[in-house]
Structure formats: C-alpha cells, structure tokens
C-alpha positions as CSV (number, residue, x, y, z in Angstrom):
1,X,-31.0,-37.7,-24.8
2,X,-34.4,-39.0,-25.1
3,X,-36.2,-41.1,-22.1
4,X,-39.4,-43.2,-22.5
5,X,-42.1,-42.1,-19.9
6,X,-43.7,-44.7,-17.8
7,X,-47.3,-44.7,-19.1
8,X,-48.8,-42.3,-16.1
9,X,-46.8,-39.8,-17.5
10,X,-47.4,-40.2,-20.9
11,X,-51.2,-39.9,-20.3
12,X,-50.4,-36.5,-17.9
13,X,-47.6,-35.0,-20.5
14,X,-49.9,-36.5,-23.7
15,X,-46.2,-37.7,-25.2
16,X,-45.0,-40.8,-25.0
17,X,-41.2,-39.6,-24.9
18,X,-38.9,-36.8,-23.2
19,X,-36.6,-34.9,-24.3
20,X,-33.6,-34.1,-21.6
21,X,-30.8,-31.4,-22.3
22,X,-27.8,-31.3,-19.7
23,X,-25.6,-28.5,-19.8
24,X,-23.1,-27.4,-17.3
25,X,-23.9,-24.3,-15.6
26,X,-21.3,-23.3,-13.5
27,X,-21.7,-19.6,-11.7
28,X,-23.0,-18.3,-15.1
29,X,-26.2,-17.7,-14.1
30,X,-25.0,-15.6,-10.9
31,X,-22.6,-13.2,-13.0
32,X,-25.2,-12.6,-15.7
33,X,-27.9,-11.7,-13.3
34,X,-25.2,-9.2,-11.8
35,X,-23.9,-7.6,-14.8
36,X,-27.7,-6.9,-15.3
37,X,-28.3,-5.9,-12.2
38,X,-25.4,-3.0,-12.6
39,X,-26.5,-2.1,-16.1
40,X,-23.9,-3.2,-18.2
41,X,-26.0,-4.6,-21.3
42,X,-27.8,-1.1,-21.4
43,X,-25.4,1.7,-20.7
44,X,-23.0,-0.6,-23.7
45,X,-26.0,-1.0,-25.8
46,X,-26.8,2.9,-25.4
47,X,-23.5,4.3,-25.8
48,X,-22.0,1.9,-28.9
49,X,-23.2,2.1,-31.9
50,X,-25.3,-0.9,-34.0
51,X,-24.9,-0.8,-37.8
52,X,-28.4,-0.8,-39.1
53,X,-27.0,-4.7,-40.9
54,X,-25.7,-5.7,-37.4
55,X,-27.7,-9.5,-36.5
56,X,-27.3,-11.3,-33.6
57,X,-27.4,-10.0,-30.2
58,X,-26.4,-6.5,-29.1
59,X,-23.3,-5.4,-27.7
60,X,-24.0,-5.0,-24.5
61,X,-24.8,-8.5,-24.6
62,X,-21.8,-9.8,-26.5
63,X,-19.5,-7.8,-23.4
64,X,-21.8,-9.4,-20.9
65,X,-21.5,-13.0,-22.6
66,X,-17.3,-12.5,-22.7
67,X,-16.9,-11.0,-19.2
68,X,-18.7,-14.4,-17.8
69,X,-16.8,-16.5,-20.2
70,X,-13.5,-14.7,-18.2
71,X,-14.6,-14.7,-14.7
72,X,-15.5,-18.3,-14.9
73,X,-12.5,-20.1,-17.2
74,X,-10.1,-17.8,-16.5
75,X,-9.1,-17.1,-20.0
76,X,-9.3,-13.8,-22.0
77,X,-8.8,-15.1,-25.8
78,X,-11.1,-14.6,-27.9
79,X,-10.9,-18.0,-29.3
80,X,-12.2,-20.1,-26.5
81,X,-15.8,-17.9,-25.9
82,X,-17.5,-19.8,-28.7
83,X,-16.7,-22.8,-27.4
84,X,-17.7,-21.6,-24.4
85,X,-21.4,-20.8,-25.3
86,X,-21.4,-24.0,-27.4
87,X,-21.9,-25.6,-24.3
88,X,-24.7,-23.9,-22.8
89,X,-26.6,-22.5,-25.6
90,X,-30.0,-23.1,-24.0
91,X,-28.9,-21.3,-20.4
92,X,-27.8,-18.7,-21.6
93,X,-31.0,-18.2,-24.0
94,X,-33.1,-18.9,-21.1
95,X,-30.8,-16.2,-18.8
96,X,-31.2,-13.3,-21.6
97,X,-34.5,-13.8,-22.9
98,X,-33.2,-14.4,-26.8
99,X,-31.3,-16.7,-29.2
100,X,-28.0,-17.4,-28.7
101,X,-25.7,-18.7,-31.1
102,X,-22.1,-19.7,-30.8
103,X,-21.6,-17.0,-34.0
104,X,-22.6,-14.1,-31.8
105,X,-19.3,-14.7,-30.4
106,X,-16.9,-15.5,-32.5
107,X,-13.4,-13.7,-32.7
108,X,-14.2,-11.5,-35.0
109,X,-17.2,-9.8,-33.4
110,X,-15.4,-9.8,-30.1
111,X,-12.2,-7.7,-31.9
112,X,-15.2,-4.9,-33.1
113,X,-16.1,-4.8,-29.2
114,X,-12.5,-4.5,-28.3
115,X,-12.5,-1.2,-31.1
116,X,-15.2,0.1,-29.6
117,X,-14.7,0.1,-26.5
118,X,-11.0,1.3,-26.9
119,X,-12.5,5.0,-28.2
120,X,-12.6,7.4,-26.1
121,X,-16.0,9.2,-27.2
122,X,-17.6,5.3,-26.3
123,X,-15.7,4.4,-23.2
124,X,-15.9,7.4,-21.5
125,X,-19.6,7.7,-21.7
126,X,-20.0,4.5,-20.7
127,X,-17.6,5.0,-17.4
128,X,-19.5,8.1,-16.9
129,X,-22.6,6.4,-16.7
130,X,-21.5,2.9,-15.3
131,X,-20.4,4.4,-11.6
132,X,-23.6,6.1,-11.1
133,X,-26.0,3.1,-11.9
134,X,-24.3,0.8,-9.4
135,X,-23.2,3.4,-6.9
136,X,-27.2,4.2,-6.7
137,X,-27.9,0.4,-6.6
138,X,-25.4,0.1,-3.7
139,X,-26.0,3.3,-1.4
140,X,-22.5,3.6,-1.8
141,X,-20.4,6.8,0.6
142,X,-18.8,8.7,-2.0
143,X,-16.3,10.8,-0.4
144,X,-13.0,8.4,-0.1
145,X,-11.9,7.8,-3.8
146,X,-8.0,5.8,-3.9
147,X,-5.3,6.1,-7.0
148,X,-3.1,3.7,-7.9
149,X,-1.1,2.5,-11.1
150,X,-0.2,-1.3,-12.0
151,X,1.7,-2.6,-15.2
152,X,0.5,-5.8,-17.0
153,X,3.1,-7.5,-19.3
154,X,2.8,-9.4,-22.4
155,X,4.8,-11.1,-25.3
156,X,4.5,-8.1,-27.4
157,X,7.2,-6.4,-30.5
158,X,8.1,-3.3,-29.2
159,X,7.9,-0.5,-31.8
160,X,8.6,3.6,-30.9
161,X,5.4,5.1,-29.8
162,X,3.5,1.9,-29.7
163,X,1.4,1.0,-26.7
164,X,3.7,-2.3,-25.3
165,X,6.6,-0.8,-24.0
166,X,10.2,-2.0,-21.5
167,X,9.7,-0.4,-18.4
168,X,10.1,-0.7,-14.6
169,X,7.7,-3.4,-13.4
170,X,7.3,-5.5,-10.2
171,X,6.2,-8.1,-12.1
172,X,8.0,-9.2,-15.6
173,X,11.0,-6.9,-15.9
174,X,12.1,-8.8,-18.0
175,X,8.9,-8.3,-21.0
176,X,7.4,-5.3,-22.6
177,X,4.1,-3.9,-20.9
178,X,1.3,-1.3,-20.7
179,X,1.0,1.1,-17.7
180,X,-3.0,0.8,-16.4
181,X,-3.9,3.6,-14.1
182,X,-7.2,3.5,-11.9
183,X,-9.3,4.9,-9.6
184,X,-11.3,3.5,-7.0
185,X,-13.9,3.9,-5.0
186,X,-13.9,3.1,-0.6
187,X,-14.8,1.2,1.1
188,X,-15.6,-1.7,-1.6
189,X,-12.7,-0.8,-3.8
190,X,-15.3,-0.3,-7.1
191,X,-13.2,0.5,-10.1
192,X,-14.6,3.9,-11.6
193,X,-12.0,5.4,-13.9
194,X,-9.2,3.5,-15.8
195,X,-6.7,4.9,-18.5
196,X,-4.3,2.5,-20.5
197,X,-0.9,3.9,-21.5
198,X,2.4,3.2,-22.6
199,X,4.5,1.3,-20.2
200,X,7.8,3.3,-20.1
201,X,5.6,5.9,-18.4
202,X,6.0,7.2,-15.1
203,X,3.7,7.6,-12.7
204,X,3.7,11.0,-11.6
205,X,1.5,12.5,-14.0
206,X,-1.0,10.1,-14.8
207,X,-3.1,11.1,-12.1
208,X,-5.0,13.7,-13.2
209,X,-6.8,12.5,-15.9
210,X,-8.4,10.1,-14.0
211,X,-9.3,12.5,-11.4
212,X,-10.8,14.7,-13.5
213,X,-13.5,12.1,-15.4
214,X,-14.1,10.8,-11.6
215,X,-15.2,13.9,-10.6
216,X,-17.3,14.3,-13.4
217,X,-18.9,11.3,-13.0
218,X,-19.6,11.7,-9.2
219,X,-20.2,15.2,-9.1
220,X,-19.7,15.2,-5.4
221,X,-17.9,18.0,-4.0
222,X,-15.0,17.8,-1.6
223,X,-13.5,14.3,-2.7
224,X,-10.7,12.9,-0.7
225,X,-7.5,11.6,-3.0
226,X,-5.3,9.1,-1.5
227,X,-2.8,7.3,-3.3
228,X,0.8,6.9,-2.9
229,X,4.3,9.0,-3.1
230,X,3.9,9.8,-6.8
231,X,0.6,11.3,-6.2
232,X,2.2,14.0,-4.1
233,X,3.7,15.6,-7.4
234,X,2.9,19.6,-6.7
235,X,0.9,19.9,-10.1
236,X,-1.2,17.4,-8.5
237,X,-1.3,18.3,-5.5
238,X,-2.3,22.2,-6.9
239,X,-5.2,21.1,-9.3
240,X,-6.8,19.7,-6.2
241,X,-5.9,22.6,-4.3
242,X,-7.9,24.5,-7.0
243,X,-10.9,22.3,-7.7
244,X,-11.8,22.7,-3.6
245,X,-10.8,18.6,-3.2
246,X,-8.5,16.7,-0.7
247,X,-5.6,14.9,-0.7
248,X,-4.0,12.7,1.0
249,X,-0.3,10.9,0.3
250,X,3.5,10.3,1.5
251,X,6.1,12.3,0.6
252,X,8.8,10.7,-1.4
253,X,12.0,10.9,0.4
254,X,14.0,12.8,-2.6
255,X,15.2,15.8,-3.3
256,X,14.1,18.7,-1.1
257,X,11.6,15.9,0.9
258,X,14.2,14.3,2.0
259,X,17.1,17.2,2.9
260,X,13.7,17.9,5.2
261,X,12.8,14.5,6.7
262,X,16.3,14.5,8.7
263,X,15.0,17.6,10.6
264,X,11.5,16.5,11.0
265,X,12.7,13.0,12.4
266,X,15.2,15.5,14.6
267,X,11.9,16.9,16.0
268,X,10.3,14.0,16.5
269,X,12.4,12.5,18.4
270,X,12.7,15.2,20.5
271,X,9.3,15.3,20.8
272,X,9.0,11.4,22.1
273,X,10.9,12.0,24.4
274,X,9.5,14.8,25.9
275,X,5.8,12.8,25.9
276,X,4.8,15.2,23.0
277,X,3.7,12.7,20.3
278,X,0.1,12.6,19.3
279,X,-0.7,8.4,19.4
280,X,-2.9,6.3,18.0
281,X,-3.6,2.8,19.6
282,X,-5.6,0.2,18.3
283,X,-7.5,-3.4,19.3
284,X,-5.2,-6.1,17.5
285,X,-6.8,-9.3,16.7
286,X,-6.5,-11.2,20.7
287,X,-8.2,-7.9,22.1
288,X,-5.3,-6.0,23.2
289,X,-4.6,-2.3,22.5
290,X,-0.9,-1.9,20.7
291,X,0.5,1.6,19.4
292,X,-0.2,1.8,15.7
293,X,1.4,4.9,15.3
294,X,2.7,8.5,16.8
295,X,3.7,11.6,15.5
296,X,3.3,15.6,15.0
297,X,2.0,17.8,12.5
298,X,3.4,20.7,11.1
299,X,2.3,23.7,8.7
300,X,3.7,24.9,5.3
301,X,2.8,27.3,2.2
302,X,3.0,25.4,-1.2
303,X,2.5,27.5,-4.2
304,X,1.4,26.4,-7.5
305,X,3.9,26.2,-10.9
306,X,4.3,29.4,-11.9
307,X,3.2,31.1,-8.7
308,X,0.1,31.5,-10.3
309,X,-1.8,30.7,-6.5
310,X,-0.8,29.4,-3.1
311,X,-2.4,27.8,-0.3
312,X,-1.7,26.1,3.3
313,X,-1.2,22.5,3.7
314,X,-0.1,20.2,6.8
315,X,2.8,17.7,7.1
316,X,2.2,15.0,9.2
317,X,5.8,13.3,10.4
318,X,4.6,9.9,11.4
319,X,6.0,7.1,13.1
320,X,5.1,3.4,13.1
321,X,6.5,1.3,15.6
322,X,5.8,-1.8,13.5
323,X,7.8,-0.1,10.7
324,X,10.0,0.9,12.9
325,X,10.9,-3.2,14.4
326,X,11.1,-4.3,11.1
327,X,13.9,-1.8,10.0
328,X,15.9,-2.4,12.8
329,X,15.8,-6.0,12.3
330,X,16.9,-5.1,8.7
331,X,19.6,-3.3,10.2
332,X,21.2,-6.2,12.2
333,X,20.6,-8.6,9.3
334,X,22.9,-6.1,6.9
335,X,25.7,-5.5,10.3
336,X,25.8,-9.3,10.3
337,X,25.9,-9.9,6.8
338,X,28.6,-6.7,6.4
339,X,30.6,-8.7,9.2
340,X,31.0,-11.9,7.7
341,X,31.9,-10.1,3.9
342,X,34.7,-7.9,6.1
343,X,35.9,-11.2,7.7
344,X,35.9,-13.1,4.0
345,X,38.7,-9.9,2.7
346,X,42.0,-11.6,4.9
347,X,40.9,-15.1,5.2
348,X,43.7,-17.3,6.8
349,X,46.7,-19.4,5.2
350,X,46.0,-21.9,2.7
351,X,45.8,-23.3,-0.7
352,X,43.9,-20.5,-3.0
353,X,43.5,-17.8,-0.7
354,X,44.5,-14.8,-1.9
355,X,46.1,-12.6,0.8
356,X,45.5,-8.6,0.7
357,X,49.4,-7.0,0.3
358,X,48.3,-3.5,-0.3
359,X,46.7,-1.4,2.1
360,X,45.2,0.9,-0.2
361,X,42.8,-1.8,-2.2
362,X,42.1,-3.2,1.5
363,X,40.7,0.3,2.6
364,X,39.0,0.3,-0.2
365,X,37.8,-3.4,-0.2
366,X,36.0,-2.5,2.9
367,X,34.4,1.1,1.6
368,X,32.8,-1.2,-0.8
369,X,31.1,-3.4,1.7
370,X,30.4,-0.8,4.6
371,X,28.2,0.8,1.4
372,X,26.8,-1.9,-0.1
373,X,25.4,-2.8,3.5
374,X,24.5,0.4,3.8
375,X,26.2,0.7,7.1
376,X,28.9,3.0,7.0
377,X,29.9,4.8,10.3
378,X,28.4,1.7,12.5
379,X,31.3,-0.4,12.0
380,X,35.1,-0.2,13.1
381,X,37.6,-2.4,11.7
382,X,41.0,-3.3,13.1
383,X,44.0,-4.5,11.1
384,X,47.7,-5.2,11.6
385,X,50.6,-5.6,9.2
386,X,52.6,-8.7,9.5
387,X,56.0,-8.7,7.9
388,X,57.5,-12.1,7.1
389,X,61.2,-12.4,5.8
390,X,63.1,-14.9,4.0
391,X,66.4,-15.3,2.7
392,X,66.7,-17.6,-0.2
393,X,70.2,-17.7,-2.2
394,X,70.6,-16.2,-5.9
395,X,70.6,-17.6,-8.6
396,X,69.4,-21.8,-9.5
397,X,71.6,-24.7,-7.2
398,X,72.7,-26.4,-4.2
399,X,73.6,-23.1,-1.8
400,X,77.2,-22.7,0.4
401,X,78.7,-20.7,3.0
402,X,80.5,-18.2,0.2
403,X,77.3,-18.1,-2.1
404,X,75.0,-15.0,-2.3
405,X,71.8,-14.4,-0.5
406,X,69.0,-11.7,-1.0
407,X,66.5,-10.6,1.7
408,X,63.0,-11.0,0.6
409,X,59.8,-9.4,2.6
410,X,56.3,-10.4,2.3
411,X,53.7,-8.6,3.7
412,X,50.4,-9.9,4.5
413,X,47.5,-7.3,5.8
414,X,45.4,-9.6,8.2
415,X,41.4,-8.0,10.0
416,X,41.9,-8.6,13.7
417,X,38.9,-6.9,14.6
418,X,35.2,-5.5,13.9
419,X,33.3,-3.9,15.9
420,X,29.8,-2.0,16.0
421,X,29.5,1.6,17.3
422,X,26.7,0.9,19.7
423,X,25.7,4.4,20.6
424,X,25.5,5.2,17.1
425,X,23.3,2.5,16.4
426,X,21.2,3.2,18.9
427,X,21.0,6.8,17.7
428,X,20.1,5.5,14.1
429,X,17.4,2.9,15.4
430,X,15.6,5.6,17.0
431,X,15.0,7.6,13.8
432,X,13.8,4.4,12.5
433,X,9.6,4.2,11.1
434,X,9.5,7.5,10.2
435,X,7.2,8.8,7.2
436,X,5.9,12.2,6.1
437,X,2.3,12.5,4.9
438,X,1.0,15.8,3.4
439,X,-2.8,16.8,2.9
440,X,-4.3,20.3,3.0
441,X,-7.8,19.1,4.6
442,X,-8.3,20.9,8.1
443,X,-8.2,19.1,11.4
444,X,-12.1,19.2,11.4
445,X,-12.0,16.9,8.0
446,X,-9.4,14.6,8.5
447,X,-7.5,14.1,11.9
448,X,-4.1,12.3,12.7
449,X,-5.6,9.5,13.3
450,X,-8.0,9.4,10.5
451,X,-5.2,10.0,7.7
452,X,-3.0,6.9,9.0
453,X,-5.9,4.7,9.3
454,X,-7.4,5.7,5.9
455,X,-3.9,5.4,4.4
456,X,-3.3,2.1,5.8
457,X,-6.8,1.0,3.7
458,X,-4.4,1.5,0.3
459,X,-5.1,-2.5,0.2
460,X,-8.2,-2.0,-1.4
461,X,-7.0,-0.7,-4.9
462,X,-4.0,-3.5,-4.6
463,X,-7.0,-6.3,-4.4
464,X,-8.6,-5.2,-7.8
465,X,-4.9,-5.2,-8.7
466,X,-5.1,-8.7,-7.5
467,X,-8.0,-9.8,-8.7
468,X,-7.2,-8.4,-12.4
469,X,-4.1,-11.0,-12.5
470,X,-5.1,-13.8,-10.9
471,X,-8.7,-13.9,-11.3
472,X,-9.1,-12.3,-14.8
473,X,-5.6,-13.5,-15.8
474,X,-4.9,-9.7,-17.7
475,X,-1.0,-11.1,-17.9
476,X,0.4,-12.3,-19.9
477,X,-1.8,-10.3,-22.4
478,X,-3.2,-12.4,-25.8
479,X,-4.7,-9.4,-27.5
480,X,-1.9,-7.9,-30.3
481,X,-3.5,-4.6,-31.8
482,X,-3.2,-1.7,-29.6
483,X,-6.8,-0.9,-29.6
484,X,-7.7,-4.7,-28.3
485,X,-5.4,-3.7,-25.7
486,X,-7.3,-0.8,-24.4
487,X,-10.6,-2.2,-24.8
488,X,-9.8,-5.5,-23.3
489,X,-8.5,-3.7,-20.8
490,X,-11.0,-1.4,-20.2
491,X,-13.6,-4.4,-20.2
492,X,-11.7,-6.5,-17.3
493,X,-11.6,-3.4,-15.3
494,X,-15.5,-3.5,-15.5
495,X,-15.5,-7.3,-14.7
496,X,-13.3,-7.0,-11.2
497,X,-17.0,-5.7,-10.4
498,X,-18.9,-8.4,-10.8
C-alpha cells in the first residue's frame, strides 16, 4: 500500500509517497538462517548436479526453501510451497541474497529434487558430508551412536517388489507402508544415516547398512551401537565384533534366548537373596534415591556364521523393579479378569442361560481361559455335578395311576470354587522385571550401570521418530513415485535437524 508522508518527511526522504510491503514472516527467518548455518544449500548445491539450462535458484536452495515451507505449515505436498513463497517473496529474497520467484518452486521442480535426492551416488555424499559440518559446528561427543527402525504409512497401490508394502506397524496396520531405518547420534539425537525400504521388511538385518556409512562418515574408532532386540541378530553383532566397535542391546526372549533366561532369572534370584546383586540407585524427581535396577553379569563365547572367528562377550541379567511392579499388577488384572470369565462358564438358572452338561467341553472351556489369561497353574477350580430327575408320563394326555412313566436325568455341571495358588504366585512375581542385555565392551568401557542408563536414553531416536510424524507430518505420505518416496524421505530426515 502506498502512505502519503507528512511534509518533514518528504523533504528528509526527497519523495512525497511510501511504499509499504507486509508480509507474514512466521519462524522463516530462524529455520533458513539454521539450515545455512549447518550447510545444507552448499553440501546439496555441491553434490547434485545443475544442467548447464537450469534458471532460477539452485538446489540447495530449492531443499532449503521446501524444508521451511514443512517445518512451518506442517504440510509436505508439493502443491502448497508456491503458495507459500507467494506470500513472502521479498523475505525470503532479502534472507538469501537473490530473486525469488514462486516458479522456483513449483511441483515440478520440487519432483526433480525428490529424484535426486532419492540416488544413492547424491544422497550418500551428501549424508557423508552433512554430519561432519554440523557435528564440527556443534562440538558434538561422537562415541554414543543409537539404531532404530519406524514404518510410515500411506494410501498407496501395492504392487510385488514395489516400495509401499502391508506389513506389521504400530501405527496403520491397517495401510500399506515403507520401513525407514536410522541412525542417530547422543546426546542430541542428530539424524546421520537413513535408508528407505520396503515395508514388509523385517528389522533384523537392516542394520548394517547404516552402520557401515556412519562409520564412514565419522571415522571415529570404537563406536558404541545401541538399539533394541533386533539389533542383537549375531551377524550383527559379529560385524561389529570385527570392525573393533561396541554394542549394546537386549536379547530377545526366543528361541535359545529364552530356553536361557529361565536359568539366568534362577540365578538371579538366588543371587538377591543372598545380597549378591550389583544395584544401581538413582535421585528421582523429589530428591530421593529409589533402586533403578539390580542384576549380575555373566561371560560367553559367540562365534561368527560359519565359524569363521569368535570372540568374548558379557550378558548382563538385569532387573528393574519398576518393570518388575508393573508386571505384577498386570498379573492380578489377568487373575481377576480369568476369575470372572471362569465364573461366566456355569452361570445360574434362568431364561437364556445355557447350562454346561458335558464335562469334557467344561475342562476344556476353562483350558481356554487359564491360556488366554496367560495364567495357567495359578488357578484351581472346583466343580460339582448335580443330578436332577423327573418323571413325566409317555406319550401326549391327561396321565393316571395305570399309565406309563419314564425316568428322565438332567445333569447340570455348576463352578463352586476358584482359587489362586498363592505360593506359586509369589514364586512367579519374583522372577518378574527381568531382562538380558549383551555387549562385548570391557568393564573399563561400559559398566553395569552405565549400560542400563545409556539404554534407558533409547528415547532419543523415538523423539525424531516423533518429531518426523507429528511435526513434519511424513504419514500419511502424498508423494506416489517410489523415488519421491525416498527423497522426500531422506529430505525430512534432514529437517528433524533444524
């Protein structure tokens, strides 16, 4: 709009008139200045390519101009970033120095970023390069680095051997979706390397990709791994082994884990009894020190697949008492629950109650609940077997003295009693908030109490987790073409940065 200047200005500004622009600025300013600050528009402008034809602004800047568009709207189609620029054209040429036109960012630009980035010879160049800018910018320890895998779900066709795939998810099991695996640095949980798969994938070997470009990147010696169960596959767990790094993660309690655990817990028991548990306290939030955890370590020989090489690594059987409440708790929620369903097999006399006649399908009635409860052996149940006669006469009419009768009997099963086996119970609550951790580092690098407490920190990958869905809105995804997928993908891991 124009405003007429009072005539002291006009004579100081030598115009009679003023020209004022209002545009809304948001956080724009702040997330540009920090994308710079990491190196985004130059690692992106030196690692994809410019066609010789190519106008506008560069990459780098296109990537830098979308990622704000996301952080602040919320919205990762393509669509809504040119109306997004519209209006703020002269911020956002006064933030980067050049003109900036709504076409810089139109759809069809932003799909050739999404193809770039989605090729591997591009994006992992430009991972490699990205960690090192901002972990020198930071001062960041780089020792600690965290695994974890999340699925992101979208309204997809499912083909064989596309990208979108049905899967187990926590989120949408109910929609097709793409496994993203990542890596991340401690303490501030920076994203370093990502991989995009299919989403029927499992976990367990997806791990060692990522491992392998992070310890490229960081070239630091003697990393620490942590992640969860699926990270304790033995391939994975032997190419660390062999590249001289450490791990750190639960044992899943299957197969020959968990034929083991019942004999560790045995031990440990034993061993709390006896005052023989290693504990570690700490200050809760009022001041007061509580028991986080206790437990014992043990040794073991692990060789590689093949028995190509071997080496020593420690078990840690830990228990939490915390973990330890909450099971129990679970426990007499499921004995209550298992009562009431027992009770609810011979309900009492009346009008649509069906009455159990056959022992059998009662015994087996109650084999069904004990297991679905998962409390076999911690209930008994008492029953009796009422037998009720009657003798009507045969045959349709008014009966007599000399008319023939018949003798029918009717038996009725009927629960008189449940009760719970307290001593085995109480046997069962006291295995309760036990886990087995495994890591080969020596007592010198990582302690008892060091692994639990670093283990509980496995927050920090779920909050760029969090952040990806609920501050990037990833889910549901927009993008259709596999290789949109990956790069937009790739691109929002970058954002959870800023």
């Amino acid at each position: 709009m124009r405003v007429q200047l009072a005539q002291q200005a006009q004579e100081i500004l030598g115009q009679s008139d003023l020209v004022i622009i209002t545009e809304r600025v948001d956080d724009v300013a702040l997330l540009i200045g920090q994308m710079v600050k990491m190196g985004f528009v130059e690692v992106l402008d030196r690692h994809i390519p410019r066609h010789w034809t190519q106008r506008g602004i560069s990459w780098g800047w296109t990537a830098v101009m979308w990622l704000a568009s996301i952080v602040t709207e919320g919205d990762h189609r393509k669509v809504s970033v040119e109306t997004y620029v519209k209006g703020m054209p002269h911020t956002l040429s006064q933030l980067t120095a050049q003109v900036i036109e709504p076409l810089d960012v139109r759809d069809d630009r932003l799909s050739h970023l999404l193809q770039h980035l989605s090729k591997p010879t591009y994006w992992h160049q430009i991972e490699h390069d990205l960690p090192a800018r901002s972990i020198e910018v930071y001062a960041l320890p780089q020792d600690v680095i965290r695994c974890d895998a999340t699925t992101v779900s979208g309204e997809h066709e499912v083909v064989e051997g596309g990208l979108v795939q049905f899967g187990q998810s926590k989120d949408e099991p109910t929609r097709p979706q793409i496994t993203v695996m990542l890596g991340s640095l401690d303490p501030l949980g920076m994203p370093l390397s990502t991989d995009v798969l299919s989403g029927e994938r499992a976990d367990d070997g997806l791990y060692l990709p990522v491992i392998e470009r992070m310890r490229t990147g960081l070239q630091s010696p003697g990393l620490l791994l942590v992640g969860d169960c699926q990270m304790s596959a033995l391939d994975t767990r032997a190419s660390l082994a062999r590249h001289q790094d450490w791990y750190l993660s639960p044992l899943p309690l299957t197969g020959a884990t968990a034929e083991a655990m019942d004999a560790w817990i045995t031990v440990g028991v034993r061993k709390r009894e006896a005052g023989e548990l290693a504990q570690i306290w700490r200050t809760n939030d009022r001041g007061h020190a509580v028991l986080a955890a206790e437990g014992y370590a043990c040794e073991r020989t692990c060789c590689a697949p093949g028995g190509e090489a071997s080496w020593s690594e420690r078990v840690w059987v830990v228990r939490s008492p915390l973990h330890a409440t909450q099971q129990a708790a679970g426990l007499a929620k499921r004995l209550r629950q298992a009562g009431t369903t027992l009770t609810a097999l011979t309900p009492p006399r009346g009008r649509g109650k069906r009455h159990s006649t056959d022992e059998a399908t009662l015994v087996e009635a109650m084999d069904r609940v004990l297991t679905a409860h998962r409390v076999e052996g911690l209930l008994s149940v008492a029953w009796d077997k009422p037998v009720e006669q009657s003798t009507p006469y045969v045959g349709r009419g008014r009966g007599s003295l000399s008319r023939e009768t018949r003798v029918i009997q009717t038996i009725r099963y009927h629960i008189t009693h449940i009760a719970r086996q307290e001593d085995t119970i109480a046997a069962r609550r006291q295995r309760f908030g036990g886990k087995a951790f495994v890591t080969h580092a020596g007592q010198e690098r990582l302690s008892l109490q060091a692994a639990v407490l670093c283990y509980r920190n496995e927050y920090r990958v779920e909050r760029i987790f969090n952040r990806l869905k609920s501050r990037l809105h990833i889910a549901p995804l927009f993008v259709k073409l596999h290789e949109h997928i990956e790069g937009l993908t790739y691109l929002l891991t970058r954002g959870v940065r800023v």
